[in-house]
C-alpha positions in Angstrom: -17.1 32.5 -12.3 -15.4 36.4 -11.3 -17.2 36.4 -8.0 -15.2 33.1 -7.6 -11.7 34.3 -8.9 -12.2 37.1 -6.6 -12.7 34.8 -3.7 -10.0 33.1 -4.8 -7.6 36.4 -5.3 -8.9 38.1 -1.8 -7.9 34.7 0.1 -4.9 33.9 -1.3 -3.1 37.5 -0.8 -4.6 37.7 2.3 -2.4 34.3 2.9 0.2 35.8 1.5 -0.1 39.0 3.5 0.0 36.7 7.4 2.7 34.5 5.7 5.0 37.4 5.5 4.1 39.4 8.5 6.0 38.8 11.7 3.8 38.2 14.9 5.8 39.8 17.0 8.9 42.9 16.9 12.4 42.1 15.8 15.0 40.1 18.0 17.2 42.7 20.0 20.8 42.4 19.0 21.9 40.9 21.9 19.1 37.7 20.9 20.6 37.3 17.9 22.9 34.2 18.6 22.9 32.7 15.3 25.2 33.3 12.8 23.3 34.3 9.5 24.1 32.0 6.4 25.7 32.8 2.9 21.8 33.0 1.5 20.3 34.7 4.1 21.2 38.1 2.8 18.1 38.4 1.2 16.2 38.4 4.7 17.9 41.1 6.0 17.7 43.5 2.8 16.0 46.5 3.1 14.4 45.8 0.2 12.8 42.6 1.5 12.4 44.7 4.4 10.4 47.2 3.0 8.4 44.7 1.1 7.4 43.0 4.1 6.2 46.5 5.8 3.6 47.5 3.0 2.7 44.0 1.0 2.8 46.1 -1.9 3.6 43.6 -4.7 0.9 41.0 -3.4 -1.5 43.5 -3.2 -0.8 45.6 -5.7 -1.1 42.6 -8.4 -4.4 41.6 -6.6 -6.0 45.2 -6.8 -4.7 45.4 -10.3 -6.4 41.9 -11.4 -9.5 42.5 -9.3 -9.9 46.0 -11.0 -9.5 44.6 -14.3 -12.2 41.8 -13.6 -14.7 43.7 -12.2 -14.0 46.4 -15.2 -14.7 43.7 -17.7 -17.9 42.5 -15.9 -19.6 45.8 -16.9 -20.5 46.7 -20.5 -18.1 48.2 -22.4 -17.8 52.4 -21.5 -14.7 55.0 -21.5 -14.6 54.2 -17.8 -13.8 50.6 -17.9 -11.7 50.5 -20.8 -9.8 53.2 -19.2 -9.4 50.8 -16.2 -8.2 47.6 -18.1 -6.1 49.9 -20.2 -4.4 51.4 -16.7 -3.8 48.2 -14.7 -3.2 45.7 -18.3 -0.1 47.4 -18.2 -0.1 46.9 -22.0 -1.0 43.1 -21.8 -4.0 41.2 -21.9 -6.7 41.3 -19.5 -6.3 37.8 -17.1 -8.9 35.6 -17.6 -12.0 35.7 -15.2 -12.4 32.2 -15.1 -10.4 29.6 -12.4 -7.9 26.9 -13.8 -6.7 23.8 -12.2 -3.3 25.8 -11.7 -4.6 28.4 -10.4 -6.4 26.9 -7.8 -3.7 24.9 -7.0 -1.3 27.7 -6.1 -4.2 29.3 -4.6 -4.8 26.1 -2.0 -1.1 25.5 -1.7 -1.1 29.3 -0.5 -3.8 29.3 2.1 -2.8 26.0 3.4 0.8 27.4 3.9 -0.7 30.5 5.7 -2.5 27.8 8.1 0.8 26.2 9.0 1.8 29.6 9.6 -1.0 30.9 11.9 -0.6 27.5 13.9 3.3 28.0 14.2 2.3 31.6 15.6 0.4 30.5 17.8 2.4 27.2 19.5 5.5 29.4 20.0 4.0 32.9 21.0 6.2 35.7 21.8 9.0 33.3 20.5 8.3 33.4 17.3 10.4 35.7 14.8 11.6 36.3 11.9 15.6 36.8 13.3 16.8 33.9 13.8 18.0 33.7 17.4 17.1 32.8 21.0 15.5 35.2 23.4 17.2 34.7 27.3 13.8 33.4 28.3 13.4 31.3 25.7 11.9 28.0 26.2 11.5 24.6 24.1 8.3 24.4 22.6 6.9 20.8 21.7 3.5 21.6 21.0 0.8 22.0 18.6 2.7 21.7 14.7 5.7 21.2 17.0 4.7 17.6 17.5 4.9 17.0 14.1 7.7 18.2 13.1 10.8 20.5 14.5 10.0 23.8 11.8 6.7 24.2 10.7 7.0 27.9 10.7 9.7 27.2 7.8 7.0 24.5 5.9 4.5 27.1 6.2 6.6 29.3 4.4 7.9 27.6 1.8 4.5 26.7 1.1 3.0 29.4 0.8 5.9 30.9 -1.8 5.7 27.6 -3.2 2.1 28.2 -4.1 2.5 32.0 -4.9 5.0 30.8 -7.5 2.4 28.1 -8.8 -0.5 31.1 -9.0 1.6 33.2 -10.3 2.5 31.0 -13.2 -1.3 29.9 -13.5 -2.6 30.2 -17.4 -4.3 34.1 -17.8 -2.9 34.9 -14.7 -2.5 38.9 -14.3 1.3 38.3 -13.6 1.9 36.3 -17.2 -0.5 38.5 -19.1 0.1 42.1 -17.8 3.3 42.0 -15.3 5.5 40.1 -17.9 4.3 40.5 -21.1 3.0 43.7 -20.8 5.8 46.1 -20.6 10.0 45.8 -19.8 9.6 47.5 -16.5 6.3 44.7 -15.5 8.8 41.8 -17.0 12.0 43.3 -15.0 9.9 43.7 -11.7 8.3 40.1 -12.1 11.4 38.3 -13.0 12.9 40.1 -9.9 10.3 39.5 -7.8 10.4 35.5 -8.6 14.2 35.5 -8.2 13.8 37.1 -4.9 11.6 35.1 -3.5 13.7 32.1 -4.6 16.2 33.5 -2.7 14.2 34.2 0.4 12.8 30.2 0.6 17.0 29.3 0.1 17.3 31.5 2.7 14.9 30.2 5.2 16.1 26.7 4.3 19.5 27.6 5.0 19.0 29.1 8.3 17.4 25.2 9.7 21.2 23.5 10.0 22.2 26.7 12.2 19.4 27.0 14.6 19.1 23.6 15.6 22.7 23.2 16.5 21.9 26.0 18.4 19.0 24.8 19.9 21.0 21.9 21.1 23.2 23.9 22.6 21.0 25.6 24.8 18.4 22.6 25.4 20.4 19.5 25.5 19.0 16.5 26.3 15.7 18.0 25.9 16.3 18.8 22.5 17.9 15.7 21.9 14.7 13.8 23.5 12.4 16.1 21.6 14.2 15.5 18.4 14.4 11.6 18.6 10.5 11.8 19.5 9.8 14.3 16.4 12.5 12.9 13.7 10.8 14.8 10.9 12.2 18.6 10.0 9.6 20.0 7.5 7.1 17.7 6.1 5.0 14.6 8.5 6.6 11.0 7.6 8.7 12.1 5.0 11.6 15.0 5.6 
């Protein structure tokens, strides 16, 4: 059961990891035709920023819970204990066993990072994480696009949706250790959460902006494409 937990740990921060890396270099200023929105803040922060650069909370978590795992797995020695004593962070060792919520946030994850890849790929070079319109930009209708008008947003918020959900899984590394294990672990996992909160608000906040926008530039193509694709986020429903 912890070669399967660290299946499930290398795949989901992987996901996590092409989720939040941008496919291709910033809008130039000039590109950046929509005006940002009162949540969006948290996009542009260096912070987030920085964070997006190195990956370091995802994979500093996963390193720490893989460590502590594979520790455990050994018999007891000044070694190992020395290693679950280091990464616990003064909490618990996580479990090395799966859980139904675990998994959950774990398939929610990947499947969000699939949306994601798909999205890359169907709009190409056009496809970043400023919001604006490149002056060759073109209307793509496409692969996820002919399901709905933002997967690249659905992706997302699945996938944070799901980090959220493995996060908050039972003997989870974040619960035991991160939170519970110190003030400075609670204060930089409360933060993290409320951050990324902010950043799905964000991304939802951006979609009324950029498709007036986009109708402004595309017209009655846009208008065609959008009576032909009425669904923003999710198939048949929103």
């Amino acid at each position: 059961m912890s070669f399967s937990k660290m299946l499930v740990i290398s795949a989901t921060t992987l996901s996590l990891h092409i989720s939040s890396t941008s496919p291709n270099p910033p809008l130039r200023k000039s590109e950046r035709t929509i005006e940002r929105t009162t949540f969006e803040f948290i996009l542009v922060s260096p912070a987030l920023r920085l964070m997006q650069k190195t990956q370091a909370f995802y994979w500093g978590s996963a390193i720490a819970e893989a460590a502590i795992i594979i520790a455990s797995s050994y018999p007891p020695s000044t070694l190992s204990q020395s290693i679950i004593t280091v990464f616990a962070l003064g909490g618990e060792p996580p479990s090395s066993c799966l859980n139904r919520t675990l998994f959950l946030g774990s398939f929610l994850t990947i499947s969000g990072a699939l949306v994601r890849i798909l999205s890359y790929s169907a709009l190409g070079k056009y496809f970043t994480f400023e919001a604006g319109i490149s002056h060759d930009h073109i209307l793509i209708k496409t692969g996820p696009y002919s399901l709905v008008r933002h997967p690249g947003y659905a992706g997302a918020v699945l996938a944070y949706l799901g980090l959220l959900v493995y996060y908050a899984s039972p003997g989870s590394w974040f619960i035991e250790c991160a939170l519970k294990g110190s003030v400075i672990g609670f204060l930089s996992g409360t933060t993290f959460v409320f951050s990324m909160s902010l950043v799905v608000a964000g991304l939802l906040s951006r979609i009324s902006k950029e498709e007036a926008r986009l109708q402004s530039k595309f017209g009655l193509e846009w208008d065609m494409w959008a009576a032909r694709v009425p669904y923003i986020l999710v198939p048949c429903i929103y």
